[in-house]
C-alpha atoms as a printed R data frame, in Angstrom:
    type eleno elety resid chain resno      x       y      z
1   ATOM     1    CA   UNK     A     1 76.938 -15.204 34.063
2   ATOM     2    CA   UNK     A     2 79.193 -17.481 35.023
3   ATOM     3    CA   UNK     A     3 80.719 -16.919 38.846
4   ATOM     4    CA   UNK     A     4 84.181 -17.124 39.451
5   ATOM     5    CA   UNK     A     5 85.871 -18.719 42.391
6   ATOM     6    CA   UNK     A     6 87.717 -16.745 44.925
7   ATOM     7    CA   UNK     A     7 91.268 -19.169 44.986
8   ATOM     8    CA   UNK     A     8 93.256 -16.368 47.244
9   ATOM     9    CA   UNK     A     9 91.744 -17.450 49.685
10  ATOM    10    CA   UNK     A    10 92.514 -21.128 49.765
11  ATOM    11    CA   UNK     A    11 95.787 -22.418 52.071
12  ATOM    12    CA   UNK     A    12 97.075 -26.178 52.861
13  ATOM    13    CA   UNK     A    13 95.751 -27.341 55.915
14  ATOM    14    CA   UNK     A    14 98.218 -27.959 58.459
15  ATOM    15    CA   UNK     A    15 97.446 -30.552 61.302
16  ATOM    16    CA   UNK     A    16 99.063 -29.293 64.851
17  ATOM    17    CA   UNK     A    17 99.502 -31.300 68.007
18  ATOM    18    CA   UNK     A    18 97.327 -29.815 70.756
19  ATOM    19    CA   UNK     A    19 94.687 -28.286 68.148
20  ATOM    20    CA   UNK     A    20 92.196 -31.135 68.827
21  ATOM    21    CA   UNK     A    21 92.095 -30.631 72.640
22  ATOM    22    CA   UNK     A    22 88.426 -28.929 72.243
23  ATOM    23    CA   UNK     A    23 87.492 -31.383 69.992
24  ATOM    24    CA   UNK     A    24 88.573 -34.972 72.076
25  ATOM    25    CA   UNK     A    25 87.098 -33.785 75.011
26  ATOM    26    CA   UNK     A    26 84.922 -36.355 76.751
27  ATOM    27    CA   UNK     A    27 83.766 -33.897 79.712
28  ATOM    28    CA   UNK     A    28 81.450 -31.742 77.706
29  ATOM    29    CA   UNK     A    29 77.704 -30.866 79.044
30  ATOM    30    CA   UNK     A    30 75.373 -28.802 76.901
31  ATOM    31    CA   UNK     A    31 75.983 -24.931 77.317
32  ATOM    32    CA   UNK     A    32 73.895 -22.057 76.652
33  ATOM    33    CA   UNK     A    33 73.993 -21.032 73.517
34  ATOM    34    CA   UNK     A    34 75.862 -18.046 72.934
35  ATOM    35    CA   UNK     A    35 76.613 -15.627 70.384
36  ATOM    36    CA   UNK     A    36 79.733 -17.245 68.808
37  ATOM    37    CA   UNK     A    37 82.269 -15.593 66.066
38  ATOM    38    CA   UNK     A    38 82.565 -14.821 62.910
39  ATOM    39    CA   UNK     A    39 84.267 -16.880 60.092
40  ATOM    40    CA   UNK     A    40 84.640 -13.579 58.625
41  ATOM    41    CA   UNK     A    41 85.646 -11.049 61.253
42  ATOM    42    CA   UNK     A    42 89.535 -11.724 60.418
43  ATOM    43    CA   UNK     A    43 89.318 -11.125 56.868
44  ATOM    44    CA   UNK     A    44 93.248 -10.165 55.447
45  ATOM    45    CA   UNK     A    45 92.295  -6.748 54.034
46  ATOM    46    CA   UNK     A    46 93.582  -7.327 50.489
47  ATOM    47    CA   UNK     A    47 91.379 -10.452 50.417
48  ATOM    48    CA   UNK     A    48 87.545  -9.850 49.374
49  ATOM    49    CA   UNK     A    49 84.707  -8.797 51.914
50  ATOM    50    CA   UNK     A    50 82.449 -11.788 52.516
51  ATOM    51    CA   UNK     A    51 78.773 -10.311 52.072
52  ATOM    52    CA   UNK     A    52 76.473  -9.827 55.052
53  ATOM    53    CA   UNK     A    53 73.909 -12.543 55.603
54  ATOM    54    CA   UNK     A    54 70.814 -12.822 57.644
55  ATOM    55    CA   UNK     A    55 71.899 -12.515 61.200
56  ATOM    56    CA   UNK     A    56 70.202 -14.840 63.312
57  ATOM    57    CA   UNK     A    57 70.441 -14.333 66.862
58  ATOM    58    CA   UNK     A    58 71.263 -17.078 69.572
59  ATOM    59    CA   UNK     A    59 68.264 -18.780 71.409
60  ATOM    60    CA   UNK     A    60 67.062 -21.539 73.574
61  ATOM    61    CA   UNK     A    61 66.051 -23.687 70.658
62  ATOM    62    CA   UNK     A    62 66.925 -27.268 71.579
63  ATOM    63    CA   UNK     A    63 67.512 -27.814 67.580
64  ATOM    64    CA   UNK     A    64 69.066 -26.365 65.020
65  ATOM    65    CA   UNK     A    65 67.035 -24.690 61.535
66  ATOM    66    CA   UNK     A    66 67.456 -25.312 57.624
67  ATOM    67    CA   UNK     A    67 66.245 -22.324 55.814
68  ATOM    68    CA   UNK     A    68 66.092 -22.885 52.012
69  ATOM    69    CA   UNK     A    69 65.938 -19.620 49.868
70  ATOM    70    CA   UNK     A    70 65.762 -19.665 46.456
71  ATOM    71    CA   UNK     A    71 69.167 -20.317 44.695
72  ATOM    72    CA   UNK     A    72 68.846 -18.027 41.930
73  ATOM    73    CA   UNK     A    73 69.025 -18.149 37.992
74  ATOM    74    CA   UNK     A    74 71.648 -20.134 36.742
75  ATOM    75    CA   UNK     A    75 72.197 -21.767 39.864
76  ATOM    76    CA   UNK     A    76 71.226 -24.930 42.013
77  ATOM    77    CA   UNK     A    77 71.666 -26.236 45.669
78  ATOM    78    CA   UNK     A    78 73.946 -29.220 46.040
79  ATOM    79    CA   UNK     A    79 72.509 -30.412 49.118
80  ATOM    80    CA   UNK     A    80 68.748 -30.748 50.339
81  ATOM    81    CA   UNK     A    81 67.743 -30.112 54.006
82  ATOM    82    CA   UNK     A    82 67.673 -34.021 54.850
83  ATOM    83    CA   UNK     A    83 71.197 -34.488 53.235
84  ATOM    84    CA   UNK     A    84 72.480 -31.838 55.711
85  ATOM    85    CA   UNK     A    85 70.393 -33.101 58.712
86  ATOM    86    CA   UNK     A    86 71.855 -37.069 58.012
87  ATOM    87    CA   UNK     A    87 75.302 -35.862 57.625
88  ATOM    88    CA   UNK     A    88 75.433 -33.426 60.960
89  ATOM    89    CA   UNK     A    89 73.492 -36.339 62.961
90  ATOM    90    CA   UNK     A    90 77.020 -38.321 61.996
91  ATOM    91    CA   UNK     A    91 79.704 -35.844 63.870
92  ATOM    92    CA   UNK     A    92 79.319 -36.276 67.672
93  ATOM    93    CA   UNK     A    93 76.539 -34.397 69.310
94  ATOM    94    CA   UNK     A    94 78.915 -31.581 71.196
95  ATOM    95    CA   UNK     A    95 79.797 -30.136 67.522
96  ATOM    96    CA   UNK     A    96 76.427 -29.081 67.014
97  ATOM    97    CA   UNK     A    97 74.999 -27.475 70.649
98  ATOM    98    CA   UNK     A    98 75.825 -23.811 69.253
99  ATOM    99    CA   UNK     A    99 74.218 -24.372 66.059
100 ATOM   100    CA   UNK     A   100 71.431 -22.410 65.504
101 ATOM   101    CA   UNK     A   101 70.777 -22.246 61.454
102 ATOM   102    CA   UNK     A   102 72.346 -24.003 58.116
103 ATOM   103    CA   UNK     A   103 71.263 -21.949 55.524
104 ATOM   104    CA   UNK     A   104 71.259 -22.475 51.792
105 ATOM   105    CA   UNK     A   105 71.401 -19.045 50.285
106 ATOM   106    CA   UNK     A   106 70.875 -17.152 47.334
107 ATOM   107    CA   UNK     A   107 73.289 -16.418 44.607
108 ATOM   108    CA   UNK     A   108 73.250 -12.916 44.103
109 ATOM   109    CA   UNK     A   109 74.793 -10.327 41.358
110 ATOM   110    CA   UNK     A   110 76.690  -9.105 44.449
111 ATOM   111    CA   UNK     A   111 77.506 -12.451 46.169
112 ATOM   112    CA   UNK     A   112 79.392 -13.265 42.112
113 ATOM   113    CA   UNK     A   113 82.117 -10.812 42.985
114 ATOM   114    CA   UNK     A   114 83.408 -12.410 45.570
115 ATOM   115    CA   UNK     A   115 82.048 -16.315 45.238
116 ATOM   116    CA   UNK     A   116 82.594 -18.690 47.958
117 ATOM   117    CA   UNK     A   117 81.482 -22.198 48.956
118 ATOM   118    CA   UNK     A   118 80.287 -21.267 52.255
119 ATOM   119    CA   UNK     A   119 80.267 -19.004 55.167
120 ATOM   120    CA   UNK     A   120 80.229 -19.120 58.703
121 ATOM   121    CA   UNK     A   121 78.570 -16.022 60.583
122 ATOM   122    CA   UNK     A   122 77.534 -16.040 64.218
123 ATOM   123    CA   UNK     A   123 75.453 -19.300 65.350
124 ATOM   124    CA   UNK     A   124 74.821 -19.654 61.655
125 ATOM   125    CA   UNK     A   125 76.294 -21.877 58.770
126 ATOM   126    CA   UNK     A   126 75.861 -20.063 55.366
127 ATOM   127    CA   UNK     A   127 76.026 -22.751 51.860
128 ATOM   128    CA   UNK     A   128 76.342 -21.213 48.538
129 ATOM   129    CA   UNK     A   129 74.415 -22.943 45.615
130 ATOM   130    CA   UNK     A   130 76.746 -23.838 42.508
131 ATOM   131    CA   UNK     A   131 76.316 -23.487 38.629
132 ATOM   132    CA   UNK     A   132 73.195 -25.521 36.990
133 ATOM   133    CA   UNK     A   133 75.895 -27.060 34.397
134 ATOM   134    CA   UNK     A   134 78.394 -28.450 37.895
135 ATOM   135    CA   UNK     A   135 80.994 -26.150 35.839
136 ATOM   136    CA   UNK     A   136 82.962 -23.520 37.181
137 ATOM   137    CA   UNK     A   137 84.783 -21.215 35.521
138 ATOM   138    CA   UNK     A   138 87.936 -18.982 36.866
139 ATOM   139    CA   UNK     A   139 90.238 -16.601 34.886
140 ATOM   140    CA   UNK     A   140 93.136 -16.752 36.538
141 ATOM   141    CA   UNK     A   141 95.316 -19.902 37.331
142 ATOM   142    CA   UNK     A   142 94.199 -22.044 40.132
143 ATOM   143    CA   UNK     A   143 96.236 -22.818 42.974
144 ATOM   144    CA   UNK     A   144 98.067 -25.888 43.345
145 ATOM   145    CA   UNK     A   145 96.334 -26.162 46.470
146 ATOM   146    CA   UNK     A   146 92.656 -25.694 45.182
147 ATOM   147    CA   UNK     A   147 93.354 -28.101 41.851
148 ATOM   148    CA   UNK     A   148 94.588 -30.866 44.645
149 ATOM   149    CA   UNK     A   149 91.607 -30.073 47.431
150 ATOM   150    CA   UNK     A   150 88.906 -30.703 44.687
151 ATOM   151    CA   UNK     A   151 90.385 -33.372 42.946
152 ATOM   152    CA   UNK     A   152 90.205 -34.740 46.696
153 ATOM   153    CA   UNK     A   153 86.481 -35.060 46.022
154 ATOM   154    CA   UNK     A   154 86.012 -35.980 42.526
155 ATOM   155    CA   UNK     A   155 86.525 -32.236 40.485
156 ATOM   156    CA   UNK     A   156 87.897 -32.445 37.027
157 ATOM   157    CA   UNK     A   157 90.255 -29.294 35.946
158 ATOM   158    CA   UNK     A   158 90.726 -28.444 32.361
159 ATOM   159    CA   UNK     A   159 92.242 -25.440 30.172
160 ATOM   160    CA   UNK     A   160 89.772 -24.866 27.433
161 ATOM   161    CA   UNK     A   161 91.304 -21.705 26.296
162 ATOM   162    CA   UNK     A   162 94.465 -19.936 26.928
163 ATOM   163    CA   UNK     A   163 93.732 -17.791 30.094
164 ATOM   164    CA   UNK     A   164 90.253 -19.935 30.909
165 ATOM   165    CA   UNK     A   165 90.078 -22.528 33.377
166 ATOM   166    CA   UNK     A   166 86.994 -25.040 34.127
167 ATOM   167    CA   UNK     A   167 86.297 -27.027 37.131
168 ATOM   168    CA   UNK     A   168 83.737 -29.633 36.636
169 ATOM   169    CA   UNK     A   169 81.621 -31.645 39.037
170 ATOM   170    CA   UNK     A   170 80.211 -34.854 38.530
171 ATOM   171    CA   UNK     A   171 76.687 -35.286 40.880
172 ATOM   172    CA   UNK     A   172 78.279 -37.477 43.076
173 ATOM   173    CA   UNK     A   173 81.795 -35.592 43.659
174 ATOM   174    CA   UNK     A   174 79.787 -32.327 44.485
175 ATOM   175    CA   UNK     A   175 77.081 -33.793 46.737
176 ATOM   176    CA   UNK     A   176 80.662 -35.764 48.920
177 ATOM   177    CA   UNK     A   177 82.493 -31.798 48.411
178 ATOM   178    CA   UNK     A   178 80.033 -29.759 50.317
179 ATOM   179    CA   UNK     A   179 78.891 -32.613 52.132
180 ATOM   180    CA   UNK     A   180 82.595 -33.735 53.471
181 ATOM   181    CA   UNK     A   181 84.072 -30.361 53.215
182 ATOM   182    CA   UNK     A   182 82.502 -27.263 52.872
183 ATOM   183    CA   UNK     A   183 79.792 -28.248 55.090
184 ATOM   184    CA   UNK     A   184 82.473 -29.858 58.171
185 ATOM   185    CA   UNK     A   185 85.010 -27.005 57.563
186 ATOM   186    CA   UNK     A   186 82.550 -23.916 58.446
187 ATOM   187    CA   UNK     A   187 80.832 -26.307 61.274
188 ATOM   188    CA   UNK     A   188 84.780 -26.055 62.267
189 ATOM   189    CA   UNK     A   189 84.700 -22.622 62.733
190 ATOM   190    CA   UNK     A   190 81.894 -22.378 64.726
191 ATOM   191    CA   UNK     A   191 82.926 -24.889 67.381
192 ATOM   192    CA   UNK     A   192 86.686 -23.578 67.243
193 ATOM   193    CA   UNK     A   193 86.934 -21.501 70.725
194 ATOM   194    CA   UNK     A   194 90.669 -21.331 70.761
195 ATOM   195    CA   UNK     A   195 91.842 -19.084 68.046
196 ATOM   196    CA   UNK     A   196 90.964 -15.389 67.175
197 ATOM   197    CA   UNK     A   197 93.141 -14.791 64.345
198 ATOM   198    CA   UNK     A   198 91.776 -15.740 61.062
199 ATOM   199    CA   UNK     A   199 94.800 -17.649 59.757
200 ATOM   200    CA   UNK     A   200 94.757 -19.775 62.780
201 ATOM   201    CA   UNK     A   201 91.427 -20.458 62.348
202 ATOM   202    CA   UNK     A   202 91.027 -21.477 58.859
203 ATOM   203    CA   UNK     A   203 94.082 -23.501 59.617
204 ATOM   204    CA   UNK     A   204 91.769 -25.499 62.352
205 ATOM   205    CA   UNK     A   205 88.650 -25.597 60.253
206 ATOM   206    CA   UNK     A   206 91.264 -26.785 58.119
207 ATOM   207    CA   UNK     A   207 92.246 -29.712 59.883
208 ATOM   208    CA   UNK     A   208 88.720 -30.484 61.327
209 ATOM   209    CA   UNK     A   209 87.115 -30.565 57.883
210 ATOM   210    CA   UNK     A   210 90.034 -33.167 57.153
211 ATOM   211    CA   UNK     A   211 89.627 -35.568 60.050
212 ATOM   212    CA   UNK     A   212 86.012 -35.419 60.698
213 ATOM   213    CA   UNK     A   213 85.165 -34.876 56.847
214 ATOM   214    CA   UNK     A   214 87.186 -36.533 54.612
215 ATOM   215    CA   UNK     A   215 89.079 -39.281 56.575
216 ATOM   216    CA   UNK     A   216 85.531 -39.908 58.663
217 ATOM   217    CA   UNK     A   217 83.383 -40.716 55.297
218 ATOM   218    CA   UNK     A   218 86.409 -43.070 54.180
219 ATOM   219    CA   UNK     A   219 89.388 -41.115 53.206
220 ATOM   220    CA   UNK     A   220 91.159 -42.101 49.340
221 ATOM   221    CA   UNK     A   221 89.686 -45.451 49.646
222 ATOM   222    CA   UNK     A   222 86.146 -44.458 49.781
223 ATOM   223    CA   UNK     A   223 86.748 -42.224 46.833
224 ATOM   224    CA   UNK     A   224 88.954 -43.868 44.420
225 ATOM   225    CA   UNK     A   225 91.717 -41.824 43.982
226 ATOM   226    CA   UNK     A   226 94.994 -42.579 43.958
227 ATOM   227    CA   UNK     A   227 97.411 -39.706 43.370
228 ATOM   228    CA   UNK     A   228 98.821 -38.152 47.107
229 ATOM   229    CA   UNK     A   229 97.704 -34.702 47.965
230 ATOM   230    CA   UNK     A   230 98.378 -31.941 49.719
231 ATOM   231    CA   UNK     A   231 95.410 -30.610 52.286
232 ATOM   232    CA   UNK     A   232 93.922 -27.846 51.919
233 ATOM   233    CA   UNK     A   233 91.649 -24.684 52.274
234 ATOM   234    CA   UNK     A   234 91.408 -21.011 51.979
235 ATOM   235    CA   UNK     A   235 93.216 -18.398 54.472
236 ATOM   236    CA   UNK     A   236 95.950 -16.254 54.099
């Protein structure tokens, strides 16, 4: 069974003055941990539930945890532990002191009706395995916004049938997707400790996926494409 993507829940990211103050600051010192919020606490009601994860509580650990569980049948991991431990060792060291687990979950029959990349939840960063084939499939039209934020990254839309639409991912392009996106924009949420309202903060998990993602692993150039796009990701 084939899952298909959630694309009501996908916005343009919009880049504010002020929004990086948290992130420019050079006067940070390492904190206690504390139990931070959750990416999915501000959920618009007519948008889908995310599904409850393992809850892992804050601690004293000095160093974050990558807990594999199975992906499930059909389904595959993009990313292995060390990918995710050489990428986060890359954003500077403050982004990560509240981090307590990246986990790559299972795909569930639940979890398929209402499919997302990833999840933040707590001190926790949730990443959702993809289809064996690297082919999605959605029944109902994608967003302008969602066709131009993968295509970003390397995804190829087609309409195979009238009323079907495929999304297709080479190795490569979804490795640099959940490696430059998904993966940056829910670390986003967890170090954002300005905004409570969900639209504000997708809109700054938004932007921080975008400048320490994207632009920081080489932007258009490193990528190869050449059409302008709009930025990107899901909220209101």
């Amino acid at each position: 069974m084939n899952a298909r993507r959630n694309q009501s829940a996908k916005s343009t990211a919009r880049q504010a003055k002020g929004r990086n103050t948290f992130v420019r600051s050079r006067n940070w010192q390492r904190r206690p941990k504390q139990a931070r919020r959750s990416s999915t606490g501000q959920r618009n009601a007519r948008l889908p539930f995310a599904p409850p994860e393992d809850w892992y509580d804050a601690t004293d650990a000095s160093d974050y945890r990558i807990i594999v569980q199975d992906p499930g049948p059909g389904y595959r991991h993009i990313l292995t532990p060390a990918d995710i431990r050489a990428r986060l060792a890359d954003v500077p060291e403050q982004f990560i002191e509240q981090l307590e687990v990246v986990q790559l979950s299972r795909m569930t029959r639940k979890k398929q009706s209402f499919p997302c990349y990833g999840m933040q939840w707590g001190n926790a960063l949730y990443l959702y395995p993809l289809e064996d084939s690297l082919v999605e499939h959605f029944d109902t039209p994608p967003r302008p916004n969602l066709v131009n934020e993968t295509r970003m990254y390397g995804g190829r839309w087609s309409e195979p049938l009238p009323g079907t639409w495929m999304l297709t991912w080479s190795e490569r392009a979804a490795r640099d997707f959940y490696l430059n996106n998904i993966l940056i924009h829910e670390l986003g949420h967890l170090v954002d400790e300005r905004n409570s309202g969900y639209v504000d903060r997708e809109r700054y998990a938004e932007w921080f996926a975008v400048q320490y993602g994207y632009r920081s692993s080489g932007g258009q150039e490193a990528r190869g494409y050449r059409r302008a796009v709009r930025r990107r990701h899901h909220a209101s």
